[in-house]
C-alpha positions in Angstrom: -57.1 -13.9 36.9 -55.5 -10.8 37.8 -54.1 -12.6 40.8 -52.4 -15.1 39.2 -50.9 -12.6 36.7 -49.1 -10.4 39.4 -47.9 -13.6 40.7 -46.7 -15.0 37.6 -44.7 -11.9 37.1 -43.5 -11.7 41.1 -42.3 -15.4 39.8 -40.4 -14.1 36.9 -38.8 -11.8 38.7 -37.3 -14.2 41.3 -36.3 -16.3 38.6 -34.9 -13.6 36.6 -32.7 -12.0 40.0 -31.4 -15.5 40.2 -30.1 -16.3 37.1 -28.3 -12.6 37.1 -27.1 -13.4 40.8 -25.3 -16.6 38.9 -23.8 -15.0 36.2 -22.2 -12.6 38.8 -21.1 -15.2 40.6 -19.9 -17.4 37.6 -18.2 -13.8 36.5 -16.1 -13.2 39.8 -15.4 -17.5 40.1 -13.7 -16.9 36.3 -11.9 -13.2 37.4 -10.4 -15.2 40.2 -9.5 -18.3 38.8 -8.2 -16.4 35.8 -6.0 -14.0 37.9 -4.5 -17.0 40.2 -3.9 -19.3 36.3 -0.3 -19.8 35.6 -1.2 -19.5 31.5 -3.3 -16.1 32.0 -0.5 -14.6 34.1 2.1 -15.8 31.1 -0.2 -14.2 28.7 -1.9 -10.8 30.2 1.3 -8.5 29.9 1.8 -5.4 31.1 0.7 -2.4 28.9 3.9 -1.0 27.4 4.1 2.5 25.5 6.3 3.3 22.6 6.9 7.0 21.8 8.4 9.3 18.7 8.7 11.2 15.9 7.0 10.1 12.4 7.0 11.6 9.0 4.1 11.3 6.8 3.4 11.9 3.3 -0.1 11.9 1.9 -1.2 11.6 -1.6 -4.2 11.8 -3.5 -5.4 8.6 -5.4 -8.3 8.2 -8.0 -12.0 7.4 -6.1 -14.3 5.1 -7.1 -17.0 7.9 -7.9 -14.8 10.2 -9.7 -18.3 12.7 -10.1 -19.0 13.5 -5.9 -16.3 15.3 -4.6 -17.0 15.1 -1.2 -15.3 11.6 -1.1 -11.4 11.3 -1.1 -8.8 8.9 -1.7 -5.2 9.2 -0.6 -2.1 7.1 -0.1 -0.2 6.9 3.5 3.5 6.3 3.4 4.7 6.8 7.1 8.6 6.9 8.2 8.5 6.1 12.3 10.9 7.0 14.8 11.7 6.5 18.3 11.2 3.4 20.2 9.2 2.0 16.4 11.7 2.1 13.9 10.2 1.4 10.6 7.6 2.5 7.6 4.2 1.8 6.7 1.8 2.3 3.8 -1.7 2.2 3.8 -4.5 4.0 2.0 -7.2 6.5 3.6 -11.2 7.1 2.5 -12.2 10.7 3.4 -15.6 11.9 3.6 -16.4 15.9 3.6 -13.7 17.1 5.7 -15.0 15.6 9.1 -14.4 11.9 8.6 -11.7 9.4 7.4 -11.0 5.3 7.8 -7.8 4.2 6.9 -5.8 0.6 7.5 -1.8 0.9 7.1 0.3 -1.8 7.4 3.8 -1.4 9.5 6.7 -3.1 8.9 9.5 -2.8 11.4 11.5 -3.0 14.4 9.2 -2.0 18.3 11.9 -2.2 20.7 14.0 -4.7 19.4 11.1 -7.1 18.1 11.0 -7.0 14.5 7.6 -8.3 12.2 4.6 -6.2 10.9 1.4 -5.3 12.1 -1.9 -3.3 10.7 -3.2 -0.2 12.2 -7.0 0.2 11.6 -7.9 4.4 11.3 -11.3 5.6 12.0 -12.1 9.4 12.6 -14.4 12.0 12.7 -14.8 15.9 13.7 -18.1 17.1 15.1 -18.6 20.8 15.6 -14.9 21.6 15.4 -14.2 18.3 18.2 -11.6 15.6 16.4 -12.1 11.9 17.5 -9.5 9.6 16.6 -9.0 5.7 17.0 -6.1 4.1 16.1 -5.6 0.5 16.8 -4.0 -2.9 15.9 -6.3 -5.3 13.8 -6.4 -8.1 16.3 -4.3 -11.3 14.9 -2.4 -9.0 12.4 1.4 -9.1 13.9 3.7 -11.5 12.3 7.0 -12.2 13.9 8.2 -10.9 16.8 5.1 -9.1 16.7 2.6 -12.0 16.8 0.5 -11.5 19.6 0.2 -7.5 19.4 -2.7 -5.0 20.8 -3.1 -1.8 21.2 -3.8 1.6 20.4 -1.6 4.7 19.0 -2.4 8.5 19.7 -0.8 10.8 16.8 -0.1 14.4 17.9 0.2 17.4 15.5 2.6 20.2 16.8 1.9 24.0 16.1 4.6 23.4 13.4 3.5 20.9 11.8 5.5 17.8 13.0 3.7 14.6 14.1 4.4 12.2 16.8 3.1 8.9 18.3 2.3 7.5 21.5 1.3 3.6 21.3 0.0 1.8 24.3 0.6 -2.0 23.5 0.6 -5.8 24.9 2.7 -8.2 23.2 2.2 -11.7 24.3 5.5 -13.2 25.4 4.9 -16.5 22.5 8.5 -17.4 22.1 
């Protein structure tokens, strides 16, 4: 009995290896037919980055539990500039001092292509360590915009002033 156990299992393993050794193969058949595709090389686009100066205001807003105070509420209006020329507006939920999620939507002009896009916001700071992710809710560009991705990376100078770098593929739809 014990027998035909390990060799049930031995079995399972070959079979197992071999479906794995297909979807590799299936994997690098699809990296190279998608590479050498006339449509994927008209739609992957080269990572661009936009870069500048932005003004923020913050304001608090009313929360939906107006009793726990370790929950926040506050409007975003943003003024970029640079190589994004526009505004936004959005509204933040902060939690504590070491955690916020926000979604802002942009309306404006990204070297020379004008439409709007959403940035999604989600944060936290553990032990004194900030992690920040800013990116574009897939599907959300309108315009010249439709087709954007990517991410943004806000920096806070010793005085105060903020400024964005945004790493982005636009798909070239027109």
């Amino acid at each position: 009995m014990e027998i035909r156990e390990n060799a049930m299992k031995r079995q399972l393993l070959v079979v197992t290896a071999r479906i794995l050794s297909m979807f590799a193969l299936i994997g690098s058949t699809y990296a190279q037919t998608a590479a050498s595709s006339p449509t994927t090389q008209k739609e992957a686009q080269m990572t661009q980055r936009a870069s500048g100066p932005f003004d923020v205001k913050l304001n608090p807003l009313p929360t939906y539990n107006q009793e726990d105070k370790t929950l926040g509420r506050m409007s975003i209006d943003k003024q970029f500039h640079g190589d994004l020329d526009g505004t936004s507006k959005g509204e933040m939920l902060a939690a504590a001092r070491a955690g916020y999620v926000a979604i802002e939507k942009v309306t404006g002009t990204l070297k020379g292509r004008t439409g709007t896009f959403i940035l999604q916001h989600s944060a936290t700071m553990t032990n004194g360590t900030p992690h920040l992710s800013i990116i574009v809710v897939p599907d959300s560009g309108t315009g010249q915009l439709t087709g954007l991705a990517g991410k943004m990376k806000i920096m806070i100078a010793a005085d105060g002033k903020h400024s964005y770098e945004f790493d982005y593929t636009l798909l070239d739809i027109q």
